[in-house]
BABADO-111074 format. One record per residue (C-alpha): x negated, z negated, y; residue in one letter. Coordinates in steps of 0.05 Angstrom, whole numbers. Layout:
N
c1;c3;c2;type
X;Z;Y;a
...
//
This chain:
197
c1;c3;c2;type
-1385;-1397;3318;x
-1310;-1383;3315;x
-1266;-1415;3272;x
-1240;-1362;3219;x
-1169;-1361;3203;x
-1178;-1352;3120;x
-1239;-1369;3080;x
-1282;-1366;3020;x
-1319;-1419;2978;x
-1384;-1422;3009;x
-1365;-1391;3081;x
-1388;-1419;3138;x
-1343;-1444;3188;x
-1359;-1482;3242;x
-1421;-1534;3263;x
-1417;-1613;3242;x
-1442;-1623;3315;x
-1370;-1604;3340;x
-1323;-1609;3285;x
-1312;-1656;3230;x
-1304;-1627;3143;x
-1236;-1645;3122;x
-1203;-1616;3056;x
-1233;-1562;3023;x
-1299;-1569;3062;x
-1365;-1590;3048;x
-1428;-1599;3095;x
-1493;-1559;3077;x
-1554;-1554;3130;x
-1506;-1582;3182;x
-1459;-1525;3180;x
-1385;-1536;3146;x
-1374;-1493;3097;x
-1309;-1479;3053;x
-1299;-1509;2989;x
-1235;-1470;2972;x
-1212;-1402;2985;x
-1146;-1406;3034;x
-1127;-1411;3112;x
-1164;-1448;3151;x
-1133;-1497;3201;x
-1166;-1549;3260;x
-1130;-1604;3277;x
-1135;-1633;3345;x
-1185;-1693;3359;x
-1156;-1760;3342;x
-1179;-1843;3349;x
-1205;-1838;3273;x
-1242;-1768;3281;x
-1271;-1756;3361;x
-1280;-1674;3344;x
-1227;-1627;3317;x
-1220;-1633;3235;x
-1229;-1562;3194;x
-1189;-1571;3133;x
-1173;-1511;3082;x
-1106;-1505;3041;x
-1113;-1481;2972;x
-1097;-1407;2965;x
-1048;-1428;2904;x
-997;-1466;2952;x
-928;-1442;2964;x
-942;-1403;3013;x
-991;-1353;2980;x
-953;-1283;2966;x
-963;-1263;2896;x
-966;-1198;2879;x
-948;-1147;2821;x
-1002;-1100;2842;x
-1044;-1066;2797;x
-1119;-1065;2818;x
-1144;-1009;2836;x
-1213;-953;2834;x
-1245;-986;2898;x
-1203;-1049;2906;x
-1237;-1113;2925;x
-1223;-1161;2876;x
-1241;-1233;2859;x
-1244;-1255;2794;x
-1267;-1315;2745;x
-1324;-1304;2687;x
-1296;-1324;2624;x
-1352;-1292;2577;x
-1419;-1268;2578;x
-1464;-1236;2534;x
-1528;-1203;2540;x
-1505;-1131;2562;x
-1439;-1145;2605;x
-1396;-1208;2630;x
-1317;-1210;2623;x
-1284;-1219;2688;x
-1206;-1239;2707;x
-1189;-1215;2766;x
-1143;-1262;2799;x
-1134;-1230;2879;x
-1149;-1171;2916;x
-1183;-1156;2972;x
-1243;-1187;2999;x
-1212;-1254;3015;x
-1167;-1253;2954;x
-1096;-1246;3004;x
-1058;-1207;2952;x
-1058;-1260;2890;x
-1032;-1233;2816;x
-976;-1256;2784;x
-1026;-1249;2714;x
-1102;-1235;2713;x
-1125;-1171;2700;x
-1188;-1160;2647;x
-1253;-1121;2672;x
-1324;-1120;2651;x
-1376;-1122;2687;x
-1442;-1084;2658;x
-1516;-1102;2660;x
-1524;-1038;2695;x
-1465;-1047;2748;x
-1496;-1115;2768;x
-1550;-1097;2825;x
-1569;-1035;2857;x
-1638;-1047;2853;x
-1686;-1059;2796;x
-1622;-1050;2742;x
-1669;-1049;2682;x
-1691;-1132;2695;x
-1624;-1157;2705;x
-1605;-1206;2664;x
-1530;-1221;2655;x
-1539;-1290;2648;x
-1580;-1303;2696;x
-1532;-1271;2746;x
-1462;-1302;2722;x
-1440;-1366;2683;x
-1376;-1378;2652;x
-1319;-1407;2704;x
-1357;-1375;2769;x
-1315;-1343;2815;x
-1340;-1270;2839;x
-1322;-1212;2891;x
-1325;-1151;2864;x
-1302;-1077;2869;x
-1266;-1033;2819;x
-1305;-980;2796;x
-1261;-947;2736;x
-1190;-963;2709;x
-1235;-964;2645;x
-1196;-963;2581;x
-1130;-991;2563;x
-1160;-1064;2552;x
-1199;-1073;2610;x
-1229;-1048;2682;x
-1301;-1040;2702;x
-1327;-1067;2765;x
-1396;-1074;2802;x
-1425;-1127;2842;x
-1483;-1076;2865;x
-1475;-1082;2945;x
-1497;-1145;2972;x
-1426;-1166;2994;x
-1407;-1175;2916;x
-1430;-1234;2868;x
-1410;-1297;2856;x
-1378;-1339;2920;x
-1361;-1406;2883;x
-1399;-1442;2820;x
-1409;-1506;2782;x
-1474;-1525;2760;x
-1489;-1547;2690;x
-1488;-1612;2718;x
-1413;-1600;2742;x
-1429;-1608;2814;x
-1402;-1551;2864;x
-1460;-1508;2889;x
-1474;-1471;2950;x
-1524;-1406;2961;x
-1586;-1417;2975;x
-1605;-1340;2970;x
-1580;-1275;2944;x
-1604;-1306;2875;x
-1597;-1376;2876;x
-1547;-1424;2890;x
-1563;-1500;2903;x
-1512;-1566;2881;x
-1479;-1591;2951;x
-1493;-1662;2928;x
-1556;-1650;2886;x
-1621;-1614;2883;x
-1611;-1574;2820;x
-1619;-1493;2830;x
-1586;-1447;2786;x
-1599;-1370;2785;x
-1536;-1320;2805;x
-1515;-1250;2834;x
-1493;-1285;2899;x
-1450;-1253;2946;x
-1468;-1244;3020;x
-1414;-1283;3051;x
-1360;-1236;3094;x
//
């Protein structure tokens, strides 16, 4: 598996059997995964850790570019939940593109509907069994909506939520395209989870 140069929360990376989790990294089924979204570096083996270390920086350092952009009709976005009700959930978006590069200067409002949440089987999703408040999500613009907020869709399988906190306030990890599992627990929670990219 090659080392990618920028990740999301819950990519994988590399294997435990030849490199060692570092900051912003987690283990899950052997396989280190990122914790935070940002570049991803390896540091050579040393006396304290035999196999290279894979350590992420946080994508709000000083070197992350902000941008005054304005998102988009087919942008990638990422965003944070910070409502839900029964027929939509209130997203900031807080980067574009897939691995959130281009980071705002201030977060943009969109909506997400109950509709524009899965491709498949729209009429039994339930929006809160898909997002909770403070997840992080990928999504893609689908309307500069109105002069409050955009709408976006996580309907493809690469959009969904790609970093949550379980009830419990342990970080959790994906388990399958509708469940996500704490790292340090054995809670399950149900979400839209995005395939990672």
């Amino acid at each position: 598996m090659a080392i990618p140069n920028f990740a999301l929360p819950g990519d994988s990376l590399a294997s435990t059997s030849t490199n060692t989790p570092s900051t912003g990294s987690h283990v899950f089924n052997s396989t280190i995964h990122a914790s935070l979204a940002g570049p991803v570096t390896s540091a050579a083996p040393s006396k304290k850790t035999p196999s290279p270390t894979i350590s992420i920086s946080s994508s709000t350092s000083a070197s992350t570019s902000y941008t005054a952009a304005l998102p988009s009709v087919s942008d990638i976005v990422l965003g944070r939940i910070t409502r839900t009700n029964p027929r939509q959930a209130t997203l900031d978006i807080l980067a574009l593109g897939a691995t959130g590069t281009q980071v705002l200067r201030e977060p943009f409002s969109a909506i997400i509907r109950q509709q524009d949440i899965r491709a498949t089987e729209v009429d039994k999703v339930k929006v809160n069994e898909s997002f909770r408040v403070g997840d992080i999500v990928r999504a893609v613009v689908i309307s500069l909506g109105d002069e409050r907020s955009y709408f976006a869709s996580t309907a493809k399988n690469e959009f969904g939520v790609v970093l949550a906190v379980s009830e419990g306030g342990e970080q959790m990890v994906p388990l399958s395209w509708k469940e996500m599992k704490e790292v340090n627990g054995a809670r399950t929670e149900l979400r839209k989870v995005a395939k990672p990219v």
